[in-house]
Each structure stands twice: as C-alpha cells, then as structure tokens.
C-alpha positions as a Markdown table, in Angstrom:
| # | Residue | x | y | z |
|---|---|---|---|---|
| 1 | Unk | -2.3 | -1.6 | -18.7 |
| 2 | Unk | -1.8 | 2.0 | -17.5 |
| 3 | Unk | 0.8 | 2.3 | -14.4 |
| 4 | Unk | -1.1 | 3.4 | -11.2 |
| 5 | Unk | -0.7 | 7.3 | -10.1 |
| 6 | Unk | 1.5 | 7.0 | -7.2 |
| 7 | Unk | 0.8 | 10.1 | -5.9 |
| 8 | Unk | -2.6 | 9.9 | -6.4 |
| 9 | Unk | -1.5 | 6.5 | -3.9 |
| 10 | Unk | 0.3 | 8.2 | -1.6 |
| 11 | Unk | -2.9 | 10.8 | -1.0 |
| 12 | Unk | -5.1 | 8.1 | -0.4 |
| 13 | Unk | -2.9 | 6.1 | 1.7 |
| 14 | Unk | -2.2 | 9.8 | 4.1 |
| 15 | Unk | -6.0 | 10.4 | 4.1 |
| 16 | Unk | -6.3 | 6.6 | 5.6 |
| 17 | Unk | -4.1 | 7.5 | 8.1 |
| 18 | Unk | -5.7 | 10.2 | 8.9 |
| 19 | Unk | -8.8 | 9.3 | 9.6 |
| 20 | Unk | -8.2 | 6.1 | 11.5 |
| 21 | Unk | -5.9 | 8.2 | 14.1 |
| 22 | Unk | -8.9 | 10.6 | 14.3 |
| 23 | Unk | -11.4 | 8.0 | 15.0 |
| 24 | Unk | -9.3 | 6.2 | 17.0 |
| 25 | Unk | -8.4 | 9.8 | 19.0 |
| 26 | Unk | -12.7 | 9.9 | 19.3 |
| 27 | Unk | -12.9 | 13.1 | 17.0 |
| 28 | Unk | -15.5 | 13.6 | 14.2 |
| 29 | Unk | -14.4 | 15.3 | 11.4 |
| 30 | Unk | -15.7 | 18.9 | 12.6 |
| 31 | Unk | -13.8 | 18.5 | 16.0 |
| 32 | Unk | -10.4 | 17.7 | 14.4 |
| 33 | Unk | -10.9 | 20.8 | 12.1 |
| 34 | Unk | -11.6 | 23.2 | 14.7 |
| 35 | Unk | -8.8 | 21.9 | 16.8 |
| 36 | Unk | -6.4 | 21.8 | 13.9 |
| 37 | Unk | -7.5 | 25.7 | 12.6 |
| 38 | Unk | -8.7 | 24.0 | 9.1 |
| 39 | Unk | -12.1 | 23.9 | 7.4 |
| 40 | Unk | -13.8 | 20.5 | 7.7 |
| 41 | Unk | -14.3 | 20.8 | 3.8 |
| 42 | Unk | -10.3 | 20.5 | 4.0 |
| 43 | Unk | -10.4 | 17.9 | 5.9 |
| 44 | Unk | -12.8 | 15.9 | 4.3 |
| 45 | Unk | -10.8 | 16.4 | 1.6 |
| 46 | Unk | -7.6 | 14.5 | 2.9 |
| 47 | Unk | -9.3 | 11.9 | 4.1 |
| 48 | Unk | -10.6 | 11.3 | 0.7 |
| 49 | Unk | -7.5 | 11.2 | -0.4 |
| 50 | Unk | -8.5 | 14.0 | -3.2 |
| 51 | Unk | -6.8 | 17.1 | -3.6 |
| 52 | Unk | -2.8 | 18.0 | -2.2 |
| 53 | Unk | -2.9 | 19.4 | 1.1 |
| 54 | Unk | -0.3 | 22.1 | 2.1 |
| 55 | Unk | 2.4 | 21.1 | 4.3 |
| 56 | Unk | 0.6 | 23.2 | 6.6 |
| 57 | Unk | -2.2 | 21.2 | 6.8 |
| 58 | Unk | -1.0 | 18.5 | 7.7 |
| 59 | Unk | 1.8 | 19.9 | 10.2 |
| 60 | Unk | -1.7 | 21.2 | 11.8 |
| 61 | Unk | -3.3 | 18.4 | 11.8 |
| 62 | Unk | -0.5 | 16.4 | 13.5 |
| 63 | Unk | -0.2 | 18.8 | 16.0 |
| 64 | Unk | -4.1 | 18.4 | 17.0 |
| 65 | Unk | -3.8 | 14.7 | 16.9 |
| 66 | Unk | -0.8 | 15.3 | 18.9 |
| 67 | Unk | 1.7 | 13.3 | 17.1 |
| 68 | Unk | 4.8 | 13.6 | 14.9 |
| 69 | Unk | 4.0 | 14.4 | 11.1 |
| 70 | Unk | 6.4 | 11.3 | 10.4 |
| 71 | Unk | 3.4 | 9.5 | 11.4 |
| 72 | Unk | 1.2 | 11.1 | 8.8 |
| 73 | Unk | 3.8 | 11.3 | 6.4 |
| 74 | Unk | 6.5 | 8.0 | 6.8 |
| 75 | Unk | 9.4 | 7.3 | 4.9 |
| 76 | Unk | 9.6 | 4.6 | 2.0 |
C-alpha cells in the first residue's frame, strides 16, 4: 500500500483551516480575497488544498483574518 503524501496532507489540512476561520469570520471567498490583496482563484485554491501557496499568501491571509499565521500554519 503506497504511503500517503504528507504534504499533499498538510495542504489539505491548511486549506481546512482556512476556510472554517473564514466562514466562521462571515467572509465569502471573494471578500477574504479582496481584503487579503489575493485573487479568489488563489484562494480557492488553498482551500482546496491544491497547489503550494507562497508564504505570502498565507502571511496575507492571516493578516485579513486577523490572526497569527501559527494559527494557519501550527507546529507538529
């Protein structure tokens, strides 16, 4: 049995995170982008969990949530 991509994980698992402090912030998709300076495409994107989004990104994306990127990003 192949071993799981843990990256591919780890994207999926951000992208989750993502989206359920969005929603739970009351922001569509196209709100957060325009607040966070990113294309909704992009966004779309990591919440899907496809692609690898810039550091950037996400330190964008934090900052429009208004939290920490730890809380995107955590440790272990």
């Amino acid at each position: 049995m192949p071993k799981p991509d843990v990256a591919q994980e780890q994207f999926v698992l951000l992208g989750e995170r993502v989206r359920r402090i969005r929603e739970g912030a009351g922001l569509s998709q196209s709100q957060l982008a325009t607040k966070a300076g990113i294309s909704r495409t992009s966004l779309h994107m990591v919440e899907a969990g496809t692609g690898n989004p810039r550091y950037g990104t996400l330190l964008a994306l934090a900052d429009a949530l208004g939290i920490g990127i730890h809380v995107l990003i955590p440790r272990g």
